[in-house]
C-alpha positions as CSV (number, residue, x, y, z in Angstrom):
1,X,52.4,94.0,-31.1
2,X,52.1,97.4,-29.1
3,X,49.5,95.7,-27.2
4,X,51.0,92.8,-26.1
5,X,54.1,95.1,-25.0
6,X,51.3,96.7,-22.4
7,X,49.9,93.6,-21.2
8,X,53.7,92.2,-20.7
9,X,54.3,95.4,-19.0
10,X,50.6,95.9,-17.1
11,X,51.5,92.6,-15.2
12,X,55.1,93.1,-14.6
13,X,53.9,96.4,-12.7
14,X,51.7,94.7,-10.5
15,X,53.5,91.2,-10.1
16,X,57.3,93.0,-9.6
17,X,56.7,94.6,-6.6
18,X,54.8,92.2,-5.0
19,X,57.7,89.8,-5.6
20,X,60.0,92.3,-4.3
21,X,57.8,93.2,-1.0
22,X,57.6,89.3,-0.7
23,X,61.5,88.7,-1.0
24,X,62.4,91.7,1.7
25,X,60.3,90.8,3.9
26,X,61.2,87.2,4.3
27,X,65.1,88.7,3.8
28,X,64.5,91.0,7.2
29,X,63.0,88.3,9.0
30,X,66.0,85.8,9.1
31,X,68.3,88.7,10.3
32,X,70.0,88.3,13.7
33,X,69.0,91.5,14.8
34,X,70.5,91.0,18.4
35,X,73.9,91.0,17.0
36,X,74.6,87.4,18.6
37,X,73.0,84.5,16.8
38,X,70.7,82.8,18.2
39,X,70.4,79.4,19.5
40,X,68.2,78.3,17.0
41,X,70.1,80.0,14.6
42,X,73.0,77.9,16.1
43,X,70.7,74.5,16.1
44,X,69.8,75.4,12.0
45,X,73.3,75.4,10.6
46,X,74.1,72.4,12.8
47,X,71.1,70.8,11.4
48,X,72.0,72.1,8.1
49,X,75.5,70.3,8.3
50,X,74.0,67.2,9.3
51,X,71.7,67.2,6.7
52,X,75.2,67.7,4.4
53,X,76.2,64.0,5.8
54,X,78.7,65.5,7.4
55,X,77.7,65.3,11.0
56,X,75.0,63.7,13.3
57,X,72.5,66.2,14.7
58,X,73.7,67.6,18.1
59,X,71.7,68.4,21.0
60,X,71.1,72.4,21.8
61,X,73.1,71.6,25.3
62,X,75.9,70.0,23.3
63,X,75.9,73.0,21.2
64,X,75.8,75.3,24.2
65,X,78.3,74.0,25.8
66,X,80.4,74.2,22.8
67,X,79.9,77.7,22.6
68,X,80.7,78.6,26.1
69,X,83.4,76.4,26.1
70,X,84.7,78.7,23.0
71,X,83.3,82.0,24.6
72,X,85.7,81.2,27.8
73,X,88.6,80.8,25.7
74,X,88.0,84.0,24.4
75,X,87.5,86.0,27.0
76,X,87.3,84.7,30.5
77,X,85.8,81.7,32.5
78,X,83.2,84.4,34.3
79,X,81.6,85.6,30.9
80,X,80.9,81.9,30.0
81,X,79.1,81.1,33.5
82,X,77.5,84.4,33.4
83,X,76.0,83.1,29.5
84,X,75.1,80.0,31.1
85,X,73.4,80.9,33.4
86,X,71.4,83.3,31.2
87,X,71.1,80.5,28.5
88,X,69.4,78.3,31.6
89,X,67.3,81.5,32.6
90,X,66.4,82.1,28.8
91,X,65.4,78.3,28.2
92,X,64.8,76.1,31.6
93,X,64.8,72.9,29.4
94,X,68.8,73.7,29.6
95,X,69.0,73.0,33.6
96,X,69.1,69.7,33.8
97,X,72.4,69.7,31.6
98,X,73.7,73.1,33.7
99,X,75.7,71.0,35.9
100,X,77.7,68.8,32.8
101,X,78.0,72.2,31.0
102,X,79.6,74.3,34.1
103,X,81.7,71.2,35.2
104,X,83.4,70.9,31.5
105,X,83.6,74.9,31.8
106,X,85.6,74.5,35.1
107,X,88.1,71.7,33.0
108,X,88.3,74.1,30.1
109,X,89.3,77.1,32.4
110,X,91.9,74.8,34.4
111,X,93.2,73.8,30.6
112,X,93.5,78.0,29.8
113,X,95.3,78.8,32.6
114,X,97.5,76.0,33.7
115,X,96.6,76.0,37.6
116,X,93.3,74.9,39.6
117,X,94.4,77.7,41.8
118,X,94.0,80.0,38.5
119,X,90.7,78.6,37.2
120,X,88.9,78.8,40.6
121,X,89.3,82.5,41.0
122,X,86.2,82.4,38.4
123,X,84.0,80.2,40.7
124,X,80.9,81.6,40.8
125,X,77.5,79.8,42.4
126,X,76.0,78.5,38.7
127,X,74.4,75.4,39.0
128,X,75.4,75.0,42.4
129,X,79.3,74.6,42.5
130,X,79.9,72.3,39.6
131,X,82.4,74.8,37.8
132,X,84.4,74.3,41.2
133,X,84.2,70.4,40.7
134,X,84.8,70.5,37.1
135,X,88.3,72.4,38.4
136,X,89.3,70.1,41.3
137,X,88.2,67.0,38.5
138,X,90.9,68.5,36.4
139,X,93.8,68.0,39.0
């Protein structure tokens, strides 16, 4: 009996902390350490919803754009082209939807504050001037 007790023990020593080792590590690795997830992070749990049934799989410009769309309600219309255009800088795959996303930026900023006149105060040269036609599209 004492014996298998230290044999039970023996291989809990040596199997424990490579368990443990094994469980951090893969723990630290799926931590947004930027603070700001990701957009892969983003494209997982939409993936991961889908895969629920409870929505189709969207596109990583649908799910930008609904993240700047949400980012400008928050703050302002200028924070939201400034993250677009870093989220085209970051991933140039992104471009060819640039001028959709900054157009339904430049409706979303004329639906925050009421007036074009407002909303184009933000205008800045992302994706050429398709914020400013998403603002006179909106009148």
């Amino acid at each position: 009996m004492n014996q298998a007790v230290r044999r039970i023990g023996r291989s809990l020593a040596l199997v424990l902390p490579v368990v443990l080792v094994l469980s951090g590590t893969l723990a630290v690795a799926r931590v947004p350490w930027s603070g700001a997830p990701s957009e892969s992070q983003m494209l997982t749990a939409s993936t991961e919803r889908a895969a629920s049934g409870r929505q189709e799989p969207r596109a990583p410009h649908e799910v930008l754009r609904d993240r700047l769309v949400a980012e400008l309600q928050e703050k302002d219309p200028g924070v939201a082209l400034t993250s677009l255009q870093r989220a085209v800088d970051e991933k140039p795959s992104l471009a060819r939807h640039c001028v959709a996303i900054a157009r339904a930026l430049g409706q979303a900023a004329v639906q925050k504050y009421g007036s074009a006149q407002r909303a184009q105060r933000f205008a800045r040269p992302v994706c050429d001037t398709s914020f400013a036609s998403g603002v006179a599209d909106f009148r």
